[in-house]
C-alpha positions in Angstrom: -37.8 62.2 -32.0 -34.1 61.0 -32.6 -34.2 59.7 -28.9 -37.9 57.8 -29.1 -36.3 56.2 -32.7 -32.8 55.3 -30.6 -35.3 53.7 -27.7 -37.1 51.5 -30.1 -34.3 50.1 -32.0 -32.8 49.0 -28.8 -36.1 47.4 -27.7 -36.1 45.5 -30.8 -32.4 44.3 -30.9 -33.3 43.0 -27.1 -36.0 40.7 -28.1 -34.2 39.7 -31.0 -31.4 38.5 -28.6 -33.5 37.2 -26.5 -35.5 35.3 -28.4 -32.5 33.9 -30.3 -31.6 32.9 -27.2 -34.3 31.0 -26.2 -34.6 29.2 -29.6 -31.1 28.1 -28.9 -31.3 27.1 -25.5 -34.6 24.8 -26.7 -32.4 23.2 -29.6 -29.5 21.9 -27.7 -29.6 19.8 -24.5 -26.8 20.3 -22.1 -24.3 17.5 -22.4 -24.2 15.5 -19.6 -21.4 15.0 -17.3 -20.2 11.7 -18.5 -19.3 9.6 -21.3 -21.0 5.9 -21.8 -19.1 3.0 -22.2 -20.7 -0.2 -23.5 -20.7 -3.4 -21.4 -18.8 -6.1 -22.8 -18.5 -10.0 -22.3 -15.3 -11.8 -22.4 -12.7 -13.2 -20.3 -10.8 -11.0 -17.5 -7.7 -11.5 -15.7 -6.6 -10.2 -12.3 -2.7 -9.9 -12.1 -0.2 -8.7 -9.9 2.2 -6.2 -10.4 6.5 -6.7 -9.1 9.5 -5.9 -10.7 12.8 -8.7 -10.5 15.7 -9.4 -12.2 16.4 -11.5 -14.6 19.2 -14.0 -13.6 20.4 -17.6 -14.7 18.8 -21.0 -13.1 21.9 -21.8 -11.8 25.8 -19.8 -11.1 29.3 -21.0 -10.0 31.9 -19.2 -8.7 35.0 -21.0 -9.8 37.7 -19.7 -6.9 41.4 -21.4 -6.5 42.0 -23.8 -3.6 45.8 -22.2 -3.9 48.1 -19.5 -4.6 49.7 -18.2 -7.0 50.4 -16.3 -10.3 48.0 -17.3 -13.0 49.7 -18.8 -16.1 47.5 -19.2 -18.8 43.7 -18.5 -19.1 41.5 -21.1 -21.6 38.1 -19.5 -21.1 36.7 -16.1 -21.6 33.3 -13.8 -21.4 30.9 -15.6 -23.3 32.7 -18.6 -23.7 30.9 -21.9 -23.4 32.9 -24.8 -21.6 32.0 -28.7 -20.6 32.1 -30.3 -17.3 35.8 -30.8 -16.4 37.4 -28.7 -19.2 40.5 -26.7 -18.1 39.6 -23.0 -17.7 42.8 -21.7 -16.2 46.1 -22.7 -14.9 48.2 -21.3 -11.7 51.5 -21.6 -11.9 52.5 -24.7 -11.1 56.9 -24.5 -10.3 56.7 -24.2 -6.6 54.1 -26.9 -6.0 56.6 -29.4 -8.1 59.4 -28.5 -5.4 57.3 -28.7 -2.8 55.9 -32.1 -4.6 59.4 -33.2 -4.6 60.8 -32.3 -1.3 57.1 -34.3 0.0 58.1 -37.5 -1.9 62.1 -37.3 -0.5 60.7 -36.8 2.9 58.8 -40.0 2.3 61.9 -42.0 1.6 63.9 -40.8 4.4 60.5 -41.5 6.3 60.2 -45.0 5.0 64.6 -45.8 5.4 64.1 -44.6 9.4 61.1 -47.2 9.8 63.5 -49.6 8.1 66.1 -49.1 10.1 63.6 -49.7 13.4 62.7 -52.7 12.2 66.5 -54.1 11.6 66.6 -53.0 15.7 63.7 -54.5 16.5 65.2 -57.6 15.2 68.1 -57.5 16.7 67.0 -56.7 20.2 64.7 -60.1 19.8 67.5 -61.9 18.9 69.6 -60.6 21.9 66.6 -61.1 24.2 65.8 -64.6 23.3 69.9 -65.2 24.1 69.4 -63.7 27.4 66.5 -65.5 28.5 68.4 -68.8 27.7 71.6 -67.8 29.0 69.5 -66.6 32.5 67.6 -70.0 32.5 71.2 -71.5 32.7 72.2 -69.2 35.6 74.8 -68.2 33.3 74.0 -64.3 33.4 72.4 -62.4 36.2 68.8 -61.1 36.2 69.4 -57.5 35.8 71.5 -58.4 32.2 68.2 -60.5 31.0 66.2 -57.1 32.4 68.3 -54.8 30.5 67.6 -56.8 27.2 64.4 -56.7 27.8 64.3 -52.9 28.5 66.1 -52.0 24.4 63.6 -54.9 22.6 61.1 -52.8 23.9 62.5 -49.6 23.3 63.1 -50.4 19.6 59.5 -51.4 19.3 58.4 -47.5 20.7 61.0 -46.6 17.7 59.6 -48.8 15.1 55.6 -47.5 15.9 57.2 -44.0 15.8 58.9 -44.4 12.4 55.8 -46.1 11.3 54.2 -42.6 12.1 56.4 -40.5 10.9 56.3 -42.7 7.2 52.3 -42.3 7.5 52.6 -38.1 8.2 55.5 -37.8 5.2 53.0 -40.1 2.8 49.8 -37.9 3.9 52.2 -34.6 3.4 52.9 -36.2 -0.1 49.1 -36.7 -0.6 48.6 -33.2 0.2 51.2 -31.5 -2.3 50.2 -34.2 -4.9 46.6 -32.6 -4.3 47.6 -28.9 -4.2 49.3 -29.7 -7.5 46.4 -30.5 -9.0 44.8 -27.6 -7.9 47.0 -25.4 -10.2 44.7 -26.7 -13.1 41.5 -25.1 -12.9 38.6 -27.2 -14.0 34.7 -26.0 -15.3 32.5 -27.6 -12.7 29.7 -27.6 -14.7 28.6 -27.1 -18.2 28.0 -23.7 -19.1 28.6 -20.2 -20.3 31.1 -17.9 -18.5 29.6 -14.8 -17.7 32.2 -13.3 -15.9 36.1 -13.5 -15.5 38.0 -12.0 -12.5 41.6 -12.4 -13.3 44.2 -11.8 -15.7 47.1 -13.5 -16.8 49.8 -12.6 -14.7 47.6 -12.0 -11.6 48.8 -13.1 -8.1 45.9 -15.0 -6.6 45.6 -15.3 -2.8 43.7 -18.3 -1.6 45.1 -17.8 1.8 41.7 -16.9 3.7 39.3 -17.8 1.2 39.4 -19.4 -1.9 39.4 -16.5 -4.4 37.1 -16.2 -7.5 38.6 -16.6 -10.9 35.1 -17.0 -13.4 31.2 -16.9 -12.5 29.7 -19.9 -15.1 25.8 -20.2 -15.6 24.9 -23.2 -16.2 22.6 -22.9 -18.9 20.9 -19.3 -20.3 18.2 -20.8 -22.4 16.1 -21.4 -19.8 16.8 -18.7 -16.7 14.3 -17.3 -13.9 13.3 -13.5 -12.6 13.5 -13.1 -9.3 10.8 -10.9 -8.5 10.2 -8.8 -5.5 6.7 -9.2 -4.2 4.6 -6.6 -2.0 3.7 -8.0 1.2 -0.3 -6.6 0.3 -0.3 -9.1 -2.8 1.8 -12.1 -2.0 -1.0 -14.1 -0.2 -2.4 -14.0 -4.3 0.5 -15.9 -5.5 0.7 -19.6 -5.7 3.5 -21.7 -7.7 2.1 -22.4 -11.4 1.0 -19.3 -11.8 1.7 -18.1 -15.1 3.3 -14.6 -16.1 4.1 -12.7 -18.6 6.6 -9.7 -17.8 8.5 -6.7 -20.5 11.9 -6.0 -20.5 13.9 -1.8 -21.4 15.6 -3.7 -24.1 12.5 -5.2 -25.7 9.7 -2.5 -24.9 7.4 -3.8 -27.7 7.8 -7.4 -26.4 6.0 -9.8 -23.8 7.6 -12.6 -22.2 5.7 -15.4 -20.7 7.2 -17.4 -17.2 5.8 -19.5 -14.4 5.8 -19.1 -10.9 8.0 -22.1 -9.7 8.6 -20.6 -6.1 7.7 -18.4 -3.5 10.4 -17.7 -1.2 9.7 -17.2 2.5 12.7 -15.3 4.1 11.2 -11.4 4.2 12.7 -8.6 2.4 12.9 -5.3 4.2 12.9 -2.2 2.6 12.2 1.0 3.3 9.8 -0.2 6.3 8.3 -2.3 3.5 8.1 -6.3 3.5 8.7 -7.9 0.1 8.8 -11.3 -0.9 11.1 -12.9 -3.7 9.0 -15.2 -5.9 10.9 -17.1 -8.3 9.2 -17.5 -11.9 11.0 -20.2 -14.7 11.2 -18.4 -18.1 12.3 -20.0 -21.4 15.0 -18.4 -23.6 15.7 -20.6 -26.2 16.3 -17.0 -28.4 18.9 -15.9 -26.3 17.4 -12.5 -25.7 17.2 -12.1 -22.4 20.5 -11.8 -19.8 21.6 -11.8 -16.9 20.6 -8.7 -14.7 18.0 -7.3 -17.1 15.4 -5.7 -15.3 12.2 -7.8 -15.6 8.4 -5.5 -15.0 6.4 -8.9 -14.0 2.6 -9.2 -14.2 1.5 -12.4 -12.7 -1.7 -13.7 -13.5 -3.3 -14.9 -10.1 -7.2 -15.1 -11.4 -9.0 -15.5 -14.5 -12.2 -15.7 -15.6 -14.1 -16.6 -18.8 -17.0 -15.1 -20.8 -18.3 -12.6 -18.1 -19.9 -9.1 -18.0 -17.4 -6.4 -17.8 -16.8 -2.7 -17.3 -14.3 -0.1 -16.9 -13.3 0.3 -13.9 -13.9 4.2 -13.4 -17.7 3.7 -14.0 -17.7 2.2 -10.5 -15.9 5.4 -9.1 -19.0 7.8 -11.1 -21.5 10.0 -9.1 -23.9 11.6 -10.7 -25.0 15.2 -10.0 -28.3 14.4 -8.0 -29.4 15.3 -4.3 -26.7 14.4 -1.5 -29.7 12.4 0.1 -30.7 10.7 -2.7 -26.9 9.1 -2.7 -27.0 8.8 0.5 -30.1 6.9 0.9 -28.8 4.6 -2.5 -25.4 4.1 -0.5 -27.1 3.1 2.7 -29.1 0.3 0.6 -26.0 -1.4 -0.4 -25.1 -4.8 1.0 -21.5 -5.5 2.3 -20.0 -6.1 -1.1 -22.3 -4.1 -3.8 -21.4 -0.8 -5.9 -23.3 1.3 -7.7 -23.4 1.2 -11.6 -25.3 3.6 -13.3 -27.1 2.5 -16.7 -27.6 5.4 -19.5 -31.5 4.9 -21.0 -31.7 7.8 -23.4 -31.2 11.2 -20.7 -32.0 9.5 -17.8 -29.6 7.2 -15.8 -30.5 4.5 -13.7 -28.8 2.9 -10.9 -28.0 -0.6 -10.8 -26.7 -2.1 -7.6 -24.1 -4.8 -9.0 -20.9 -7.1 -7.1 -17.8 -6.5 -9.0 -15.7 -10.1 -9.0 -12.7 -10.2 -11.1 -10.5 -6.8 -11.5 -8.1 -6.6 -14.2 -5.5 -4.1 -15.2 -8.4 -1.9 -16.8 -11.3 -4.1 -16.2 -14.1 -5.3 -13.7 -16.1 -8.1 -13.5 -19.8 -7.2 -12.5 -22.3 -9.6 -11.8 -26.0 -8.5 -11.5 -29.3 -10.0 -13.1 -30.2 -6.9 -14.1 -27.5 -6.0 -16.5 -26.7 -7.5 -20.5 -24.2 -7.2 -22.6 -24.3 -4.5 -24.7 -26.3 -1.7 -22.0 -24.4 1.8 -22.2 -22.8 2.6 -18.3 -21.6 6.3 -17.3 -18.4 7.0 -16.5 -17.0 10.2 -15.3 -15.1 12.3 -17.1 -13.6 16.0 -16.5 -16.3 18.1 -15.8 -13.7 21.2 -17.1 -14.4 19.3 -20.6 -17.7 19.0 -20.6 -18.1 22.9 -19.6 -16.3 23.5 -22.4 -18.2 21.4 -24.7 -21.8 22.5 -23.5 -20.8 26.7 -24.4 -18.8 25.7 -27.2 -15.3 27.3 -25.5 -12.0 26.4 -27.2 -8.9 26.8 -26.0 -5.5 26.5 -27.7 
């Protein structure tokens, strides 16, 4: 009796289950596989992607055309200097010897020619009083030769003072000019953004002109020169606008144009870059020199078009592998497949994609509107979890 009562209890918990089941199975239809997105109208922009530097318009390396120990600095980091305003200053006590020892040279230079000119003189004077004396017959021929003979010598001697006066003025010229190079001028107007040398430091201009200051001409308005990939640069044309972040501003956007498009290749890493040059205003001051630039270049834009995600181009639903395949095979060079959501069903919707944006796609069919819901994939681990009602964590 005991067992018959045990049987039937269990039969009755079993359709209990069961149809509990069944009842709850009826009330709730399986979440599908995706999400829906609206499609939306508005304008889209395609950029592309570098990263540069930020660096001034324009840099000079002010060097020294001579040697010696630096005397006195006028110009520091940060400092902003004119056109012609004395930055430094080279010691200047051995150039004024050598100045002076140029300018005696000179006079002894100029005394020699002098002094081949007074025998120049004379030996016309002795040579006109030869050739009378020889149209006389007073003196033998040889006497009126020998005459001849030291006019002409002291005329060699007088062109060879003359060029020794001309290689002791040009001497002079050149320590006159070195002298002046122991003032070191600003070239251009600007702000020095770098100094190289300290007072008391023994500059070397020997091989090449060393480098006491780097100047920028002008930091309010600088440029990023920005390394593009070989893939994208055929996409970039000067007047291009951009807009690019910097690490110390991460919550700020900077806006540039692309002025150039450099065509020497850079090699890296067996990849070809190119640097494109984009003009950015900094009337704040914020940016400097050598901040590292994430660029977004706008190359295309459009204006008041249909738009998607871009991952509902990348769905697939869960229907027959040749079904897809027969849908796929339909598809002229060029189309994708978007799928519309009506209520449970979706529908596909063969559509060109124009424009593609950082996060967004232009689509063009007749046959979509703004507004229409699209699928677009999302974890199928989530939406297990969603359809049984597992949690985790």
């Amino acid at each position: 009796m005991n067992i018959v009562l045990v049987i039937a209890a269990a039969a009755a918990l079993a359709v209990a289950t069961g149809t509990w089941w069944l009842s709850r199975s009826t009330d709730e239809v399986p979440t599908p596989d995706y999400t829906s997105v609206e499609i939306k109208r508005g304008d889209i922009t395609a950029t592309v992607s570098a990263t540069g530097t930020l660096n001034p318009m324009k840099t000079v390396q002010v060097g020294s055309q001579v040697s010696g120990a630096v005397q006195h600095l006028y110009a520091d980091f940060n400092d902003r200097v004119e056109k012609g305003q004395a930055i430094a200053q080279i010691d200047p006590a051995l150039f004024h010897a050598k100045l002076a020892e140029a300018q005696a040279d000179v006079a002894s230079a100029k005394a020699g020619l002098e002094k081949a000119a007074v025998g120049v003189r004379d030996t016309q004077r002795e040579l006109d009083r030869q050739k009378q004396l020889f149209g006389k017959k007073l003196v033998a021929e040889n006497i009126l030769d020998a005459a001849r003979f030291a006019h002409e010598s002291a005329q060699v001697e007088r062109q060879l003072r003359q060029a020794a006066v001309a290689q002791a003025e040009a001497v002079l010229k050149r320590e006159e000019v070195n002298l002046a190079y122991t003032t070191i001028y600003a070239p251009i107007d600007g702000v020095v953004i770098s100094r190289d040398v300290d007072v008391g430091q023994t500059v070397a201009a020997s091989l090449q002109a060393p480098t006491l200051f780097t100047i920028a001409n002008d930091l309010t308005h600088m440029q990023v020169d920005a390394e593009v990939d070989e893939a994208f640069i055929g996409q970039v044309q000067e007047g291009q606008a951009v807009s690019f972040t910097v690490f110390a501003y991460p919550g700020e956007r900077f806006d540039g144009r692309v002025v150039q498009v450099r065509l020497q290749p850079k090699v890296e890493s067996g990849v070809v870059k190119y640097n494109t040059v984009i003009e950015v205003d900094n009337a704040a001051g914020l940016l400097k020199p050598g901040m590292t630039a994430n660029v977004s270049i706008q190359v295309e834009q459009r204006s008041d078009v249909l738009q998607v995600p871009g991952s509902t181009l990348r769905f697939v639903p869960d229907w027959p592998a040749a079904e897809l395949a027969a849908l796929r095979r339909s598809l002229a060079p060029g189309e994708q497949l978007l799928w519309v959501a009506e209520g449970k069903r979706l529908r596909p919707v063969k559509v060109s994609s124009g424009v593609i944006g950082d996060r967004m796609v232009e689509v063009q069919s007749d046959e979509l509107k703004e507004g229409m819901l699209v699928a677009t994939p999302e974890k199928r681990e989530t939406a297990r979890k969603r359809r049984f009602g597992i949690s985790f964590f």
